[in-house]
One Martini backbone bead per residue (centre of mass of N, CA, C, O) as a GRO file, in nm:
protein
  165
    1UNK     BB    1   0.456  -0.771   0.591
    2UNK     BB    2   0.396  -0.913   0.315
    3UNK     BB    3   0.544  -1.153   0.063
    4UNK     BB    4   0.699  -1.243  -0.275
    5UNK     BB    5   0.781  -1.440  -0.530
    6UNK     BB    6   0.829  -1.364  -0.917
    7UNK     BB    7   0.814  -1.470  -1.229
    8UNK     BB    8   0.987  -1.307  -1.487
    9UNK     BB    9   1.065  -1.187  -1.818
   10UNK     BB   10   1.254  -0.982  -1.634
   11UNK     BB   11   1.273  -1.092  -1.346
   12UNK     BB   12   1.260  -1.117  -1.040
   13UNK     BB   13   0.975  -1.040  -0.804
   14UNK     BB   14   0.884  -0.826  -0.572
   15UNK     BB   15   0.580  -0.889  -0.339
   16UNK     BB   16   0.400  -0.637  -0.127
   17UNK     BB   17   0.213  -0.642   0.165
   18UNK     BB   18  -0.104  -0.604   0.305
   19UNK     BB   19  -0.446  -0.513   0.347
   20UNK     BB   20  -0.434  -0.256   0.226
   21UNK     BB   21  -0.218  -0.317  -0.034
   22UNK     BB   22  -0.008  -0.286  -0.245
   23UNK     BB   23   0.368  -0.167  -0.176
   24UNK     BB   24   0.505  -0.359  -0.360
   25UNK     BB   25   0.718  -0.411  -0.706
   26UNK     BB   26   1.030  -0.534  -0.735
   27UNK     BB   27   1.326  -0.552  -0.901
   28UNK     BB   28   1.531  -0.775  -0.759
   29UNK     BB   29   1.796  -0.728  -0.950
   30UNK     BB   30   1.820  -0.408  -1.010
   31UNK     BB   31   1.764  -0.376  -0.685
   32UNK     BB   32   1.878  -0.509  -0.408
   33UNK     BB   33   1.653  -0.656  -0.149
   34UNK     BB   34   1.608  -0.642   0.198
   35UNK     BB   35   1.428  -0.811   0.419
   36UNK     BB   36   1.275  -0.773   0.659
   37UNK     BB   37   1.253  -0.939   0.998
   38UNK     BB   38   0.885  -0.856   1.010
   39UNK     BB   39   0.834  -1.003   0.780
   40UNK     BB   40   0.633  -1.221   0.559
   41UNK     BB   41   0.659  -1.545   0.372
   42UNK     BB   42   0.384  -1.559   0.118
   43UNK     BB   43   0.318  -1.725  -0.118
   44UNK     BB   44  -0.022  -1.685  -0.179
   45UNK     BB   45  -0.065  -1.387  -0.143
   46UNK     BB   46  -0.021  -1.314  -0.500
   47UNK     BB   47  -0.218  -1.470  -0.723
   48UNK     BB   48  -0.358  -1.227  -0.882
   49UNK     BB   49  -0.095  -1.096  -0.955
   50UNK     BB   50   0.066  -1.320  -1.077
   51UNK     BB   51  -0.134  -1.357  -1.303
   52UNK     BB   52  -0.181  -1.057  -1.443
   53UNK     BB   53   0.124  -1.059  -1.492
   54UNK     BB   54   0.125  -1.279  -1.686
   55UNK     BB   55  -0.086  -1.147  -1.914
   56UNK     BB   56   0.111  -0.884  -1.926
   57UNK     BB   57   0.318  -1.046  -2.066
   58UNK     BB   58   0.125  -1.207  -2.278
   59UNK     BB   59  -0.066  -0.923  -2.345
   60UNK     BB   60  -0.382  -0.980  -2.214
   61UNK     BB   61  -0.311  -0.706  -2.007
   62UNK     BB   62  -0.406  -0.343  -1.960
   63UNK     BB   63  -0.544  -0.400  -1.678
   64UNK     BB   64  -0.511  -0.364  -1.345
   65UNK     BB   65  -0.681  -0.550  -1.051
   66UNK     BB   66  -0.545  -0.382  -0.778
   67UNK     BB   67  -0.480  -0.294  -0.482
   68UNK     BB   68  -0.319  -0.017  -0.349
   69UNK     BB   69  -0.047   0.124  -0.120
   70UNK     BB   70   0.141   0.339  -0.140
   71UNK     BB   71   0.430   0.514   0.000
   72UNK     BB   72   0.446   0.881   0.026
   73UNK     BB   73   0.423   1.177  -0.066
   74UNK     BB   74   0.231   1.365  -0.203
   75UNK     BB   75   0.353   1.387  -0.453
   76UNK     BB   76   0.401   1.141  -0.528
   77UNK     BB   77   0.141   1.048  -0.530
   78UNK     BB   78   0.050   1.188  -0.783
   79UNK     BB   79   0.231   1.107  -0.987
   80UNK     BB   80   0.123   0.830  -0.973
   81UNK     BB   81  -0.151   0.876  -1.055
   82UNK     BB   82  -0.061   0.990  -1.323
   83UNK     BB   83   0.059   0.707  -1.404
   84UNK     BB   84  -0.243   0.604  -1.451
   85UNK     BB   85  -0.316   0.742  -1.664
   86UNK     BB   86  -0.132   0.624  -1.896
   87UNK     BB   87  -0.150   0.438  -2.150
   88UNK     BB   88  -0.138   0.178  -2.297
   89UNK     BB   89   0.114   0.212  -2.526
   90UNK     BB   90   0.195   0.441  -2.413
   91UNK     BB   91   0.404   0.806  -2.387
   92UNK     BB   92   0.519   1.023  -2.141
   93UNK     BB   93   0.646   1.336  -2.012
   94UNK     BB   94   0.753   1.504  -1.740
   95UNK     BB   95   0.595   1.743  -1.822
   96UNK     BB   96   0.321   1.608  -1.858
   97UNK     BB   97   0.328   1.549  -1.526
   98UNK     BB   98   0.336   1.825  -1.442
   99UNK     BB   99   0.075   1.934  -1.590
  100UNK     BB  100  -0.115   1.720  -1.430
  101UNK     BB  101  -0.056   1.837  -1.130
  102UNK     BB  102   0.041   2.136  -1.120
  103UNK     BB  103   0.321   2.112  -1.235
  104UNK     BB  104   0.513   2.223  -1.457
  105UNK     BB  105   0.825   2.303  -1.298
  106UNK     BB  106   0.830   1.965  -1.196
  107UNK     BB  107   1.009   1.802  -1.373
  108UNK     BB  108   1.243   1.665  -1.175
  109UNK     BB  109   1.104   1.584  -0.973
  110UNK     BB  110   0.897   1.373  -1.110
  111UNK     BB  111   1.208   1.247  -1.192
  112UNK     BB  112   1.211   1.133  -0.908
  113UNK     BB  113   0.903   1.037  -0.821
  114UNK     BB  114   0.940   0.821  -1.069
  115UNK     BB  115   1.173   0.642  -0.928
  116UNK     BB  116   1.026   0.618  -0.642
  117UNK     BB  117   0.844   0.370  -0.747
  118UNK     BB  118   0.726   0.091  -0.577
  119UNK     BB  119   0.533   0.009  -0.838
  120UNK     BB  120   0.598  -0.141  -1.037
  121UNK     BB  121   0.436  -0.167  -1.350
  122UNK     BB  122   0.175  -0.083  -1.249
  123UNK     BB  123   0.300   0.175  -1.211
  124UNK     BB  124   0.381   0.324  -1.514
  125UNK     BB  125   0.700   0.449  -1.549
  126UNK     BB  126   0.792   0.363  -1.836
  127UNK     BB  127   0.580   0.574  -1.972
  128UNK     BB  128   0.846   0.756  -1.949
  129UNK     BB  129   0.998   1.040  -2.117
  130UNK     BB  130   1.133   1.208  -2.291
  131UNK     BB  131   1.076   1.467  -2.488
  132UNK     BB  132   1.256   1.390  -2.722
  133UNK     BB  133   1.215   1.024  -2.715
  134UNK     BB  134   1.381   0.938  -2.503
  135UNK     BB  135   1.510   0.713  -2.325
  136UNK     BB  136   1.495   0.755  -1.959
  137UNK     BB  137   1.543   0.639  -1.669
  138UNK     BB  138   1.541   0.373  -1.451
  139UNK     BB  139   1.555   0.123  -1.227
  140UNK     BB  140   1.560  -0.126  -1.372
  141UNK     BB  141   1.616  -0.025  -1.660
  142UNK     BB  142   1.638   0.028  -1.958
  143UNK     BB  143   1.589  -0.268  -2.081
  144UNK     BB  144   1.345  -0.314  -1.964
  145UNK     BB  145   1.167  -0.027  -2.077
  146UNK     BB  146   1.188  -0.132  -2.378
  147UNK     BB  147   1.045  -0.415  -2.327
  148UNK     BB  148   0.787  -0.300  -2.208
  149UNK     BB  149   0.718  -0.097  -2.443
  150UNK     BB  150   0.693  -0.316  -2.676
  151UNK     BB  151   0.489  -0.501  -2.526
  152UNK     BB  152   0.295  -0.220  -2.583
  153UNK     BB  153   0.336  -0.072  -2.837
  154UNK     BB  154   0.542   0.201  -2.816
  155UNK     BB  155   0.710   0.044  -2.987
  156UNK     BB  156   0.893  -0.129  -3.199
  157UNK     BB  157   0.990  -0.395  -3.292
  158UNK     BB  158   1.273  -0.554  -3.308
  159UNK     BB  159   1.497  -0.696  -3.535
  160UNK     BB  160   1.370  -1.048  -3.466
  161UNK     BB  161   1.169  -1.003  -3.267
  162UNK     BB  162   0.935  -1.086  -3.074
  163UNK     BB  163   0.595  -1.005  -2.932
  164UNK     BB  164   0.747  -1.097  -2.654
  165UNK     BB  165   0.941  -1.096  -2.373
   0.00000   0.00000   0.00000
């Protein structure tokens, strides 16, 4: 596996893959992850991803063009697959993935399996809330996931914020 770091308006991005395509996408500030020691780091090795991810700080980004590799269960699969489907600017709810992939009843599940997304930003589980229109839990943080959503006009810009994150 390749690595490399990126910095962004959020902090620090841990960016991770293979031949297969993108494995990972960690905000290493808000869970730090430790390197195995049989990875390689290729500072240049994610060079597409890293323009993409400026634009999409920049705000002129609204879909990602990375081949993905996640691994996970079939369900993490399905519901991942699930979160690439919510457009850019909006957010559903956990019971909506759960009645995307064919299990209405399995609304917890979705919501560990929404957790445990290694690709954040580009699989946005950020557009993930509450039924009730609550942001709740994030993986990055709260603070980062409302960050997101306001890049994205899901939220309104909160008063004095700029326009970008």
């Amino acid at each position: 596996m390749n690595y490399s770091y990126h910095d962004s308006p959020i902090g620090r991005l841990l960016l991770a893959g293979d031949a297969a395509g993108l494995r990972r996408l960690h905000m290493d500030e808000a869970r730090p992850w430790t390197i195995p020691n049989d990875w390689n780091e290729r500072p240049t090795e994610f060079d597409k991803l890293r323009q993409q991810l400026d634009a999409y700080f920049a705000g002129s980004l609204q879909h990602f063009n990375i081949t993905l590799a996640a691994r996970g269960t079939a369900f993490q699969l399905a519901v991942w697959e699930a979160l690439l489907a919510i457009p850019y600017g909006q957010t559903r709810s956990y019971a909506w993935v759960a009645t995307q992939i064919g299990r209405p009843k399995a609304v917890r599940a979705v919501g560990a399996a929404n957790g445990a997304n290694p690709i954040a930003i580009v699989i946005p589980c950020h557009r993930v809330i509450g039924a009730n229109g609550a942001l709740t839990g994030y993986g990055g943080g709260l603070e980062r996931k409302e960050l997101l959503l306001r890049l994205e006009g899901a939220l309104p810009l909160a008063a004095g914020s700029a326009s970008s994150v």
